[in-house]
C-alpha positions as CSV (number, residue, x, y, z in Angstrom):
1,X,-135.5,124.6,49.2
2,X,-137.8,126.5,50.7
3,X,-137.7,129.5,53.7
4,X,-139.2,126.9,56.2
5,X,-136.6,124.1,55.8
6,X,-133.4,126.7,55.6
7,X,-135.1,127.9,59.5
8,X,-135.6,124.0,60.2
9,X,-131.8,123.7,59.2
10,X,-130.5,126.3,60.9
11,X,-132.3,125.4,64.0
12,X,-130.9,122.3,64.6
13,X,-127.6,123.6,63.8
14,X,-127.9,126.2,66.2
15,X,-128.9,123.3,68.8
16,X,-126.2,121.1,68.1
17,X,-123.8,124.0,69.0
18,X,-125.5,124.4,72.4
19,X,-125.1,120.7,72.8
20,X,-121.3,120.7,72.3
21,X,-120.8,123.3,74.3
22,X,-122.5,122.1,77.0
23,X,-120.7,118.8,76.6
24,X,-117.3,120.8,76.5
25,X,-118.1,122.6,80.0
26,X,-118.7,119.1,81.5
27,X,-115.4,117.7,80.3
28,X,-113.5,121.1,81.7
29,X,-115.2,120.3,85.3
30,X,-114.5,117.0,85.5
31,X,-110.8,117.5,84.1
32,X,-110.7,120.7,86.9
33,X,-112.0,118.0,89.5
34,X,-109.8,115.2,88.1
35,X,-106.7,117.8,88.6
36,X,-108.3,118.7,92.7
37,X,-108.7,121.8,91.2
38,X,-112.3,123.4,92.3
39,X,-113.8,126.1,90.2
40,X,-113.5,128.8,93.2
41,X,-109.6,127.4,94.0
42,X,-107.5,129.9,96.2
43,X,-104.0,129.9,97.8
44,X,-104.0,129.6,101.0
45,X,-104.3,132.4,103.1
46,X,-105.9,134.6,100.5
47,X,-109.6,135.8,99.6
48,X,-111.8,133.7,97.9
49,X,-111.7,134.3,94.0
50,X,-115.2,135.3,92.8
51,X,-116.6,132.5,90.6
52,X,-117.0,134.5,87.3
53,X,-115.1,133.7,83.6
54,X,-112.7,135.6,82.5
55,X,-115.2,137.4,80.2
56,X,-117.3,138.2,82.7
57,X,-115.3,140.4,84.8
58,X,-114.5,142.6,81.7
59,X,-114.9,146.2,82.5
60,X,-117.3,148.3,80.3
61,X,-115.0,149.4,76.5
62,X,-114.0,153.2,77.1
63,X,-115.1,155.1,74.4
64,X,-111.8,156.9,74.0
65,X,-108.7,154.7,73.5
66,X,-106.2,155.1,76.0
67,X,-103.3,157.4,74.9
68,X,-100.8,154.9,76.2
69,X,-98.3,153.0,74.4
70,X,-98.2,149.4,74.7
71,X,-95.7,147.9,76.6
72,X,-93.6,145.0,75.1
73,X,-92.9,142.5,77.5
74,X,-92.3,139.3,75.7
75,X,-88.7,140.7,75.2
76,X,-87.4,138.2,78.1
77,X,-84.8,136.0,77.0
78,X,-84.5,132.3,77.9
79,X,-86.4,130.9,80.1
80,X,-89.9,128.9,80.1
81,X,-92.8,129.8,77.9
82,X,-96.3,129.1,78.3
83,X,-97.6,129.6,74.3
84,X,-100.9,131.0,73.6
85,X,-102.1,127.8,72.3
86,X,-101.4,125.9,76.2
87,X,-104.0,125.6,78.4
88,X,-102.2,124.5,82.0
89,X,-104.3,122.8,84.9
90,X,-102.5,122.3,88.0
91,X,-99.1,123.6,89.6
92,X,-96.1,124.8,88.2
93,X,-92.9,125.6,89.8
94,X,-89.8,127.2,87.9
95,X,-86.4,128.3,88.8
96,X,-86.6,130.4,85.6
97,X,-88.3,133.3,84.0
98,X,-91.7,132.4,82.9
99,X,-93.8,134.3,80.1
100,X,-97.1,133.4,79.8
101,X,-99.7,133.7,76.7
102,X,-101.8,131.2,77.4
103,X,-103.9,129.8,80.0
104,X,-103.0,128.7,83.1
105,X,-105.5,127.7,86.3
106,X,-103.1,126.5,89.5
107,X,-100.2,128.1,90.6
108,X,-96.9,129.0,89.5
109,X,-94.1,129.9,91.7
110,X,-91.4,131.0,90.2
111,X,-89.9,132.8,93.3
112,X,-86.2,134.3,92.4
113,X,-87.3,135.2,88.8
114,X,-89.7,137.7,86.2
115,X,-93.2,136.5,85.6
116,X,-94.8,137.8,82.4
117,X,-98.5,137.6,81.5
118,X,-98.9,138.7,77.7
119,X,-102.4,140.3,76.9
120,X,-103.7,137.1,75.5
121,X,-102.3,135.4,79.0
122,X,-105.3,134.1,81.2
123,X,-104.3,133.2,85.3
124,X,-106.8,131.8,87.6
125,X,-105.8,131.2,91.4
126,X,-101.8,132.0,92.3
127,X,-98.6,133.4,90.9
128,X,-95.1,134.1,92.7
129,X,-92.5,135.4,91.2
130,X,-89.9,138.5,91.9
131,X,-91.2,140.8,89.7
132,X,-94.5,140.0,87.9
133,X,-95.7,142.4,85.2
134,X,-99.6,141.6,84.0
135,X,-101.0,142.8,80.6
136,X,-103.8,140.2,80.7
137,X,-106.3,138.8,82.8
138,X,-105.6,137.3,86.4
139,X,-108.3,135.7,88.8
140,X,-106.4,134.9,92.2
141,X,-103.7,136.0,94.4
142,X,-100.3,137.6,92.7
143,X,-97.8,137.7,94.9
144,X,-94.5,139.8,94.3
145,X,-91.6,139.6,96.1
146,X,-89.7,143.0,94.5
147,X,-92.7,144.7,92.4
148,X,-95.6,144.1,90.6
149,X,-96.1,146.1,87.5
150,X,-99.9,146.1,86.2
151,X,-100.0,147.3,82.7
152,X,-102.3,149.1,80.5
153,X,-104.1,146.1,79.3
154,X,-104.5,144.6,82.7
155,X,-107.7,143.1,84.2
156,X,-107.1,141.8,87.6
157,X,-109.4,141.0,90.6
158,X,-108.4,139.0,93.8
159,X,-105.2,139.8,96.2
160,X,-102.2,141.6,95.5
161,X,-99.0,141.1,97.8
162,X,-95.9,143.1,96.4
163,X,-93.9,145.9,98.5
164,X,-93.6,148.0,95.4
165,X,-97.4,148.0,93.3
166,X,-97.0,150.0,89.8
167,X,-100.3,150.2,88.0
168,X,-100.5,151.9,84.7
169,X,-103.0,153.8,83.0
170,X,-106.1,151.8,81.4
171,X,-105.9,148.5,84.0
172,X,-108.8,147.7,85.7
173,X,-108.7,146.3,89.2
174,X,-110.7,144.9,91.9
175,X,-108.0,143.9,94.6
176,X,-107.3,143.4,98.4
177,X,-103.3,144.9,98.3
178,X,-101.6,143.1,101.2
179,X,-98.4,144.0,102.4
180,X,-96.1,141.9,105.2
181,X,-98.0,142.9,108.6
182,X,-101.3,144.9,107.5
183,X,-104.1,144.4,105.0
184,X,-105.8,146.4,103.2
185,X,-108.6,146.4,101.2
186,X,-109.1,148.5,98.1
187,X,-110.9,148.6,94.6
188,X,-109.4,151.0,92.3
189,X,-110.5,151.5,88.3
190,X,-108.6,153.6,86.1
């Protein structure tokens, strides 16, 4: 074959993918919209969540790694797991430690109990839980009723309510921190 037809080839491959993948984005908006989920979904009562992917709101790669050690916090036992394989649309509610390594756009309350997100976790629009330790990326309000523990790995923009906010070394932020009477607005990077 010659140089013209391997270019002819690999331009309709190359079209094909854009084809699918603009076929895939209309499926997720119609199965958001099927699930009353809008794209810019919020809790009630909180700022609007930017509408940006996950990807976009990446901060810049330092060129220095962070002298941290990771954290392990997918040592909680029992309780509900949300694999890294699970992409979740819609609410869930758990009277149980939840760990999340997936995907999850809706809300989870888990109220009386630990909420995990792993570094492959992905969060869009609410989560409640007593103590809620990120190491991945959250879109939305977080809302902690003992602490909330953001971890080296951390990318997080929207609200955070907690009484007790811990953020550790190498998270990036962009957050409103609320606390019970006053509000507050502040964007921190570290």
């Amino acid at each position: 074959m010659g140089i013209q037809v391997w270019f002819i080839v690999l331009g309709v491959g190359a079209m094909t993918l854009i084809v699918w993948d603009g076929k895939r984005r209309r499926l997720k908006q119609r199965a958001l919209s099927a699930a009353g989920i809008s794209h810019n979904a919020h809790a009630a009562g909180s700022a609007p969540i930017p509408d940006l992917p996950f990807e976009a709101m990446l901060p810049p790669e330092a060129d220095t790694p962070t002298a941290t050690l990771p954290v392990n916090i997918e040592c909680i036992s029992g309780g509900s797991r949300i694999g890294s394989a699970t992409h979740i649309l819609g609410k869930v509610i758990a009277d149980e430690p939840v760990l999340i390594k997936g995907r999850l756009e809706g809300t989870l309350i888990a109220p009386n109990h630990p909420v995990s997100v792993t570094a492959s976790g992905h969060v869009a629009s609410y989560i409640e839980g007593s103590c809620v330790d990120i190491d991945g990326y959250m879109v939305g309000t977080l809302k902690a009723n003992t602490k909330a523990t953001l971890l080296s790995r951390a990318r997080l923009q929207g609200v955070v309510e907690a009484p007790r906010l811990e953020c550790k070394a190498g998270a990036w932020l962009q957050i409103d921190v609320a606390q019970a009477a006053s509000r507050q607005s502040v964007a921190m990077v570290s």
